[in-house]
C-alpha positions as CSV (number, residue, x, y, z in Angstrom):
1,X,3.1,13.9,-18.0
2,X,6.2,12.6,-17.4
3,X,6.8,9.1,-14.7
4,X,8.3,11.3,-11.9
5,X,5.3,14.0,-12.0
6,X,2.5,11.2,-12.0
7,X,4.5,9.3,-8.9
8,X,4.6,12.8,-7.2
9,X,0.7,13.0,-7.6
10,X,0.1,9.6,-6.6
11,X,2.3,10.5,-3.4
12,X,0.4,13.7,-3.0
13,X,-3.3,11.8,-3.0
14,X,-2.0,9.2,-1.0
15,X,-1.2,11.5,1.8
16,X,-4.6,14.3,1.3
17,X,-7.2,11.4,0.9
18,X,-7.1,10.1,4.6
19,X,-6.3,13.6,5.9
20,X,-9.5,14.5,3.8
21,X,-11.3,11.5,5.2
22,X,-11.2,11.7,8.7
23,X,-11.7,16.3,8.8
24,X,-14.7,16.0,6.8
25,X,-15.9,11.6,6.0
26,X,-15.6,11.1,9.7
27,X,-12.8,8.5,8.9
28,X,-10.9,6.5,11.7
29,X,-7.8,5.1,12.1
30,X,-8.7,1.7,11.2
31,X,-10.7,3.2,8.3
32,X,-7.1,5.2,7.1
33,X,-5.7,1.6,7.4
34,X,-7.8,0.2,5.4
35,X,-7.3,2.7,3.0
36,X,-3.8,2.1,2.6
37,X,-4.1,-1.6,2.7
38,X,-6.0,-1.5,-0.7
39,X,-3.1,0.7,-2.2
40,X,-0.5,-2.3,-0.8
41,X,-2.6,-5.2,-2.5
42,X,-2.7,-2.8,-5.5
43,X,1.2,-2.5,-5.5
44,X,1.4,-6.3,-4.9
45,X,-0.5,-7.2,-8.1
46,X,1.1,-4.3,-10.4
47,X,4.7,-6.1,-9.2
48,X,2.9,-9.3,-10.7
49,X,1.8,-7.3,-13.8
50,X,5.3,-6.0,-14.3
51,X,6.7,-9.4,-13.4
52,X,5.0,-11.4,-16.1
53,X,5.5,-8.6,-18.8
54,X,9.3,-8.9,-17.6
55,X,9.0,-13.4,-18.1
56,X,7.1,-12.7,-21.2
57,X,10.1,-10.2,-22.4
58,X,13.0,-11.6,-21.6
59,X,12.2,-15.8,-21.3
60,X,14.8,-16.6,-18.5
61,X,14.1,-19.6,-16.3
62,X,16.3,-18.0,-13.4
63,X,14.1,-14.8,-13.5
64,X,10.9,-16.9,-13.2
65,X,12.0,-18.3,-10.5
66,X,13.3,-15.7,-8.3
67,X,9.7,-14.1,-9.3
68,X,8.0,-16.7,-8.0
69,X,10.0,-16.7,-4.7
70,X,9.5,-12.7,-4.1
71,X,6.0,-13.1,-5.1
72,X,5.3,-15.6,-1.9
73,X,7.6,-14.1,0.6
74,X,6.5,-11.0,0.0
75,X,2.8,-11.8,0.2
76,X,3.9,-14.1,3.1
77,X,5.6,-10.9,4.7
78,X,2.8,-9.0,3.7
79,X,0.3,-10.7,5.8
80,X,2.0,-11.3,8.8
81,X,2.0,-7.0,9.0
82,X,-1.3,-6.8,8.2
83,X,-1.6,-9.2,11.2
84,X,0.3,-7.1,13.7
85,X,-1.3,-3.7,12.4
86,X,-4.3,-5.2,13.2
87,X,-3.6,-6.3,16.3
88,X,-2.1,-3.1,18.1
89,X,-4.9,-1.5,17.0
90,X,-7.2,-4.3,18.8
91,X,-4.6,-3.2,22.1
92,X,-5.7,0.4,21.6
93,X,-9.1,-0.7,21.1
94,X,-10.9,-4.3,22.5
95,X,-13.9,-3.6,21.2
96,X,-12.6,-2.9,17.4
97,X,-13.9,-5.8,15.2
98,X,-11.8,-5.9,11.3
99,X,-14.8,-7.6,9.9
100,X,-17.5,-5.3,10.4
101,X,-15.0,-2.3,9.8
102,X,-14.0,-3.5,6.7
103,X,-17.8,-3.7,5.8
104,X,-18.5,-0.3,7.1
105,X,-15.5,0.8,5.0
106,X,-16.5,-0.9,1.9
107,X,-20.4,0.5,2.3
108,X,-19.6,4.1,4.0
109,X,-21.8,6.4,2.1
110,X,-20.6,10.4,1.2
111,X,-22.7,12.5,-0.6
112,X,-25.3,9.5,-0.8
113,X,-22.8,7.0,-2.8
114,X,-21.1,4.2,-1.4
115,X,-17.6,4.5,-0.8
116,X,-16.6,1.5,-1.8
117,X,-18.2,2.1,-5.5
118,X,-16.1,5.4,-6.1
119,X,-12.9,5.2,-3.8
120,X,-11.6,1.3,-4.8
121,X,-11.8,1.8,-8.3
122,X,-10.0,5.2,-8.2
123,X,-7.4,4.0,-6.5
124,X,-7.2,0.7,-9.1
125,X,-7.7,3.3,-11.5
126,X,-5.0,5.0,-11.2
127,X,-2.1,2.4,-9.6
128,X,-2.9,1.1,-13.6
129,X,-2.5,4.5,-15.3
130,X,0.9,5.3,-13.0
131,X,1.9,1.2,-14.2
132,X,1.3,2.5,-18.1
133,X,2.8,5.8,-17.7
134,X,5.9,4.7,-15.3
135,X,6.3,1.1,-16.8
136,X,4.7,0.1,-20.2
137,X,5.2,3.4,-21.9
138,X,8.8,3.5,-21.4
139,X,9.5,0.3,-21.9
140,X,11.2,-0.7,-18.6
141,X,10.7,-4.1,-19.0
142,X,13.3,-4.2,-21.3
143,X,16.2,-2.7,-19.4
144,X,15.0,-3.8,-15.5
145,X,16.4,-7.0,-14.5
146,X,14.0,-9.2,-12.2
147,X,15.3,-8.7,-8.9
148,X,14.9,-4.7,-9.4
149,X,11.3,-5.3,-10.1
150,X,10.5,-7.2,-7.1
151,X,12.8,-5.4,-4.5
152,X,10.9,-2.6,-3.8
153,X,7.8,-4.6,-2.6
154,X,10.1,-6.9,-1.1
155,X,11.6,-3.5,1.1
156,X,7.9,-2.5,1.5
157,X,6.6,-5.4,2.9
158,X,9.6,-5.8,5.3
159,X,9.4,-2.5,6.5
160,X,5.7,-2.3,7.5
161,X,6.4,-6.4,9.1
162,X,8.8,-3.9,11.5
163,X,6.7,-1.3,11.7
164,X,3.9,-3.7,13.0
165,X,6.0,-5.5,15.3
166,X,7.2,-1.9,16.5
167,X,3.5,-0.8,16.9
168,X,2.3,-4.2,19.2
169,X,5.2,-3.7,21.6
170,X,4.4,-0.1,22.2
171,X,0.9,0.3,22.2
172,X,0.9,-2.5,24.5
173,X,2.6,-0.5,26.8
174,X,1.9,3.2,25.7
175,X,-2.2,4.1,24.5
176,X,-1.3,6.5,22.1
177,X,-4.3,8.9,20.8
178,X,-5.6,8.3,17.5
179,X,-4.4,11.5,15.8
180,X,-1.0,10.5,16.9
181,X,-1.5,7.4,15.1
182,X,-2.9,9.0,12.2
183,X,-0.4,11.3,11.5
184,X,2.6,8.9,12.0
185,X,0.8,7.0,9.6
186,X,0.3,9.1,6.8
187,X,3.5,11.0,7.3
188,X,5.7,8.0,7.6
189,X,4.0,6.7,4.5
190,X,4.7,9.8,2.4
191,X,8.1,10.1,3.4
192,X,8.6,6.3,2.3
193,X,7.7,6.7,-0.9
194,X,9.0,10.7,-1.7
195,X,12.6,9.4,-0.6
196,X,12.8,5.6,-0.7
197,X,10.1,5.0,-3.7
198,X,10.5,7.9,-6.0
199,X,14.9,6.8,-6.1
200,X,13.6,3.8,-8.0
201,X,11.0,5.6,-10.4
């Protein structure tokens, strides 16, 4: 399989698993975000794996450094629109409560298994076979320079910090249905990665 089909496939079950969960698991929006934050922690520590394979390689002091710099504004960048995500969604909804819908997430049972048994390591699962296919196979970290390996989580995480801030001005204005949420989500998601993601692949 070559890098560019398994990134398509990855974009693909990205996009049908929460339109599968919430037709037939009964899946929310908070549960789709949750979904999607597990594939954003995954893509921050696959940017570590590639970073330290990168150090390892190549042994320059100025590319440590600038790896350790992404590395902490991103994850810095990263929280801050986890933080705002979660809070236009409290605007929408008072009575939502992250903790308990994390658990709920985590311990959501289809078909008699818990979700959090089957979906978490898939998604792990397969973030580490795109990495080998996409990265180690090829040898990348020979020929990518430092900065090219930490900008697209850098553009990521800056993006959704907008996209939260976007989302707590207008929803606490405008109550927009869930579906409408949904499918912005999962749309805007998709499109990010087919054209933004797949150029640097």
């Amino acid at each position: 399989m070559t890098p560019q089909r398994a990134f398509l496939i990855q974009t693909f079950l990205e996009a049908a698993i929460p339109v599968i969960g919430y037709f037939s698991w009964g899946w929310d929006l908070s549960f789709i975000l949750l979904f999607y934050l597990i594939d954003w922690l995954l893509a921050y520590g696959l940017t570590v794996a590639k970073g330290l394979k990168r150090i390892r390689y190549a042994e320059k002091a100025e590319e440590k450094q600038l790896f350790r710099r992404s590395l902490a504004l991103s994850f810095l960048l990263m929280v801050a629109a986890c933080a705002l995500i979660a809070l236009a969604l409290v605007q929408l909804n008072p009575a939502l409560d992250w903790k308990v819908r994390t658990w709920e997430f985590l311990v959501y049972k289809e078909l008699g298994i818990q979700q959090g048994l089957i979906l978490v390591p898939l998604i792990v699962l397969n973030g580490i076979l795109v990495y080998r296919q996409q990265f180690l196979l090829p040898q990348r970290f020979r020929v990518l320079e430092m900065v090219q390996i930490t900008r697209p989580l850098m553009q990521q995480n800056l993006l959704l910090l907008a996209t939260g801030g976007l989302l707590v001005a207008v929803t606490y204005f405008v109550k927009f249905p869930e579906e409408i949420l949904i499918a912005a989500a999962v749309l805007g998601i998709s499109c990010y990665r087919f054209f933004v993601l797949r150029r640097m692949h």
